[in-house]
N, C-alpha and C positions, 0 to 999 in steps of 0.2 A: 504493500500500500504506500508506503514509503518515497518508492519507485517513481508510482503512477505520478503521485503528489509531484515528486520533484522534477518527471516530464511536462507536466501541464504546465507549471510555475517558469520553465525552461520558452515554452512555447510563446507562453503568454507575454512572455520578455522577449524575446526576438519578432513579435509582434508590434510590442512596444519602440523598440528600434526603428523597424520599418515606417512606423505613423511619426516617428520625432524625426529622419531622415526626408521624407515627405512634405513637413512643414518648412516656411522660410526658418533659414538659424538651423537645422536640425541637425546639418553635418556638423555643426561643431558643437551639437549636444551631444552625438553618437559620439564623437572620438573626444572622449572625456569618460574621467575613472580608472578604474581600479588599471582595467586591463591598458589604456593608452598612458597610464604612469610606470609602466613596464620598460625601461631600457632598450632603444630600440638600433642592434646590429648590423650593419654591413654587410653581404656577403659580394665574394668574387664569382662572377658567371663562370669564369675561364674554368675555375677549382671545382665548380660544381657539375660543369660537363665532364672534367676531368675524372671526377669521381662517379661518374652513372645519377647525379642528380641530373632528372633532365624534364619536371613537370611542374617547373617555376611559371611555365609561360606554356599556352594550350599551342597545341600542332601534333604532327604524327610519334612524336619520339614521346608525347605525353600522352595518346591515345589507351596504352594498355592500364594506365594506374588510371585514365579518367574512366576508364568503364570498371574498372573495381570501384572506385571509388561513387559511382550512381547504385551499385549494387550494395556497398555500405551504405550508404545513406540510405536507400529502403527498407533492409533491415532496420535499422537504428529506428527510425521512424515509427515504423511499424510496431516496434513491441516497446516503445519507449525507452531505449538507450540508448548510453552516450559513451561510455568505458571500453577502449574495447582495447587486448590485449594482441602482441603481436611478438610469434617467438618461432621455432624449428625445430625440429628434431634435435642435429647437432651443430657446431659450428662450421662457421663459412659457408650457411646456406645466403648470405647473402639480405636478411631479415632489415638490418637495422636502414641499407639503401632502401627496400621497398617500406620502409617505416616512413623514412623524409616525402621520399618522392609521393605515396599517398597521402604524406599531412600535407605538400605545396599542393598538388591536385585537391583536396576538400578547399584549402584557404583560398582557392580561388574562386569560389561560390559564395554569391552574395547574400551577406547575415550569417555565414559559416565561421565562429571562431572556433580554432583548431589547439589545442594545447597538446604536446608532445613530450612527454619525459620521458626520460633515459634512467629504464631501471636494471640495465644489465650491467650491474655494478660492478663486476669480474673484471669484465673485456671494454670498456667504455672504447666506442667510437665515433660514435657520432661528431664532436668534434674537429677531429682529423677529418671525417667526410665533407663538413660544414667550410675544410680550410681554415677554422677559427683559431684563435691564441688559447691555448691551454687557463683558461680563466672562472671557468664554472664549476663549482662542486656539488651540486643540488643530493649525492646522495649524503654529502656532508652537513648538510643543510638538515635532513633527513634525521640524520645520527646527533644532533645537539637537541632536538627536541623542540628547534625555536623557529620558524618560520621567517625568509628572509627573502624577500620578493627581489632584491638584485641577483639572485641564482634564477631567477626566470628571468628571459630577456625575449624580445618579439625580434621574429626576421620578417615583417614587415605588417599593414595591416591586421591580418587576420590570421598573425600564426606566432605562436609563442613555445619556447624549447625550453625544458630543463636537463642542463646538461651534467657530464662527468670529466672532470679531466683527468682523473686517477682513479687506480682499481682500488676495490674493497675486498679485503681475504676472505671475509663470510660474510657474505651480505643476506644470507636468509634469517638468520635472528633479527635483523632489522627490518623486512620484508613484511616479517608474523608478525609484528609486534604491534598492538591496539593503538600505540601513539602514531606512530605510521600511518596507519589508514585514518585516524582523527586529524593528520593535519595534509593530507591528501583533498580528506572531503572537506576541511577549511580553506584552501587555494580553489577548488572546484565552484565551492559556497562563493568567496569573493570574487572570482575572473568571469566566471560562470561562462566557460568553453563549453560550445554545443557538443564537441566531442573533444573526447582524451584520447591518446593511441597511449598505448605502454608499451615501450622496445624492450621486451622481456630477452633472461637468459634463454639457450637454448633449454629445452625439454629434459633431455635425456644425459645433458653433463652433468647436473646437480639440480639442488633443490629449490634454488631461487625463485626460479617462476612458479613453481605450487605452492609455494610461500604466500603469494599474493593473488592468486586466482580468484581467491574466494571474494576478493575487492572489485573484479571487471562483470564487465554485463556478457562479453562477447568474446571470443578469440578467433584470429587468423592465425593460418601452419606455415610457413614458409618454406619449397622445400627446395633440393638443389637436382638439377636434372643430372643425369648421368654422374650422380654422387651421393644422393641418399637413397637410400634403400627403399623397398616396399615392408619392409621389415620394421623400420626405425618411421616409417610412415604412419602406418597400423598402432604399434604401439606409443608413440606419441597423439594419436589422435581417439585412442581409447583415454589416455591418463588426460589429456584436456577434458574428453567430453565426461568423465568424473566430476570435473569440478566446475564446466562453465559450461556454454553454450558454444559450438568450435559452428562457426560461420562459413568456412572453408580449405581449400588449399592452395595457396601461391605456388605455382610453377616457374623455377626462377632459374637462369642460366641455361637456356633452351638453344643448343647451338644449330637448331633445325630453324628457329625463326628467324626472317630477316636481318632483323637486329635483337637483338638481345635484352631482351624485355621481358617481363614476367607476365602470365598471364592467371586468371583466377578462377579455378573449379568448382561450384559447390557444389556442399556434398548433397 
């Protein structure tokens, strides 16, 4: 009930937006608050092609994360969520790329704010992907108990990162832990992001990402062609749908497509 509540209340605010946006004055009521008091980043196009970000801006090379991303958004819609988790079987499927590129594809949808944290606290890359200065420690943030809105910073309008620039040895005690998901749902309360993606650990290397399951509404698989198994498929997608609602599977490093883009199965 909870849920419902805090979909309606969601709606009814992006509703609100739209009619303040509408009126004379309204753009510069909409960009105002919590979320336009957010630090707002730079990125290099060059670094971001360079890295397989390529769904800043709509055209063919953002074609496959924009048809994931109309099939997120119907789900979400439809059962009222907004959490949704994003992880693989094992490493180097390649997850955390299709993590950016489907938040720049949602942010580019108008009244869509995207919030993105990086909770694969092991292996932080996001980062490096982004090109950025090693500047952000949002699971640090995480681990002092105190909420520090300069660890979120927005790459542009309508898209805001929490990032990692250092690993964490065990990050599932901090994953489980009730103050965790209470100050989760405080940044979500204040930003109020239509969606959260979570760039979970992988599945099947440790515990991380079942650590915090029980926090998402949703989860995506990501997996790697001609590199994960149907094996490490199967059993990562029994242990998700345990604990969540598993949305689909990424197809990702498909050296049979044109280019090399991921594409999205559901199940």
């Amino acid at each position: 009930m909870e849920r419902i509540q805090s979909a309606l209340a969601k709606a009814r605010a992006a509703r609100d937006r739209k009619m303040q946006a509408s009126k004379p004055g309204g753009q510069s009521a909409v960009e105002s608050g919590p979320w336009y008091d957010l630090a707002e980043i730079p990125l290099n196009p060059k670094v971001l092609e360079r890295n397989r970000v390529v769904a800043m801006h709509p055209g063919q090379a953002a074609a496959s994360f924009d048809l994931m991303r109309t099939n997120l958004i119907r789900a979400l819609r439809s059962n009222g969520w907004s959490r949704v988790a994003i992880t693989s079987p094992t490493q180097g499927c390649g997850k955390s790329t299709v993590a950016l590129n489907l938040a720049f594809s949602l942010a580019r949808m108008a009244d869509t704010r995207v919030l993105l944290l990086e909770l694969d606290m092991r292996h932080p890359t996001l980062q490096g992907i982004l090109g950025l200065e090693p500047s952000q420690n949002f699971a640090g943030m995480l681990a002092s108990g105190t909420i520090d809105y300069s660890q979120i910073r927005r790459l542009g309008p309508n898209l805001a990162v929490g990032l990692n620039s250092k690993p964490m040895d065990s990050p599932a005690e901090l994953l489980s832990a009730t103050r965790t998901a209470d100050m989760v749902d405080e940044i979500e309360a204040k930003l109020q992001p239509d969606v959260i993606l979570f760039d979970m650990s992988p599945m099947l290397s440790n515990d991380d990402a079942i650590s915090f399951l029980d926090q998402v509404d949703c989860a995506l698989m990501v997996a790697a062609a001609d590199e994960t198994t149907s094996t490490e498929v199967d059993k990562c997608g029994k242990d998700l749908g345990k604990r969540t609602q598993v949305l689909g599977v990424v197809l990702n490093k498909c050296r049979f497509m044109e280019q090399e883009e991921p594409h999205a199965y559901p199940e």
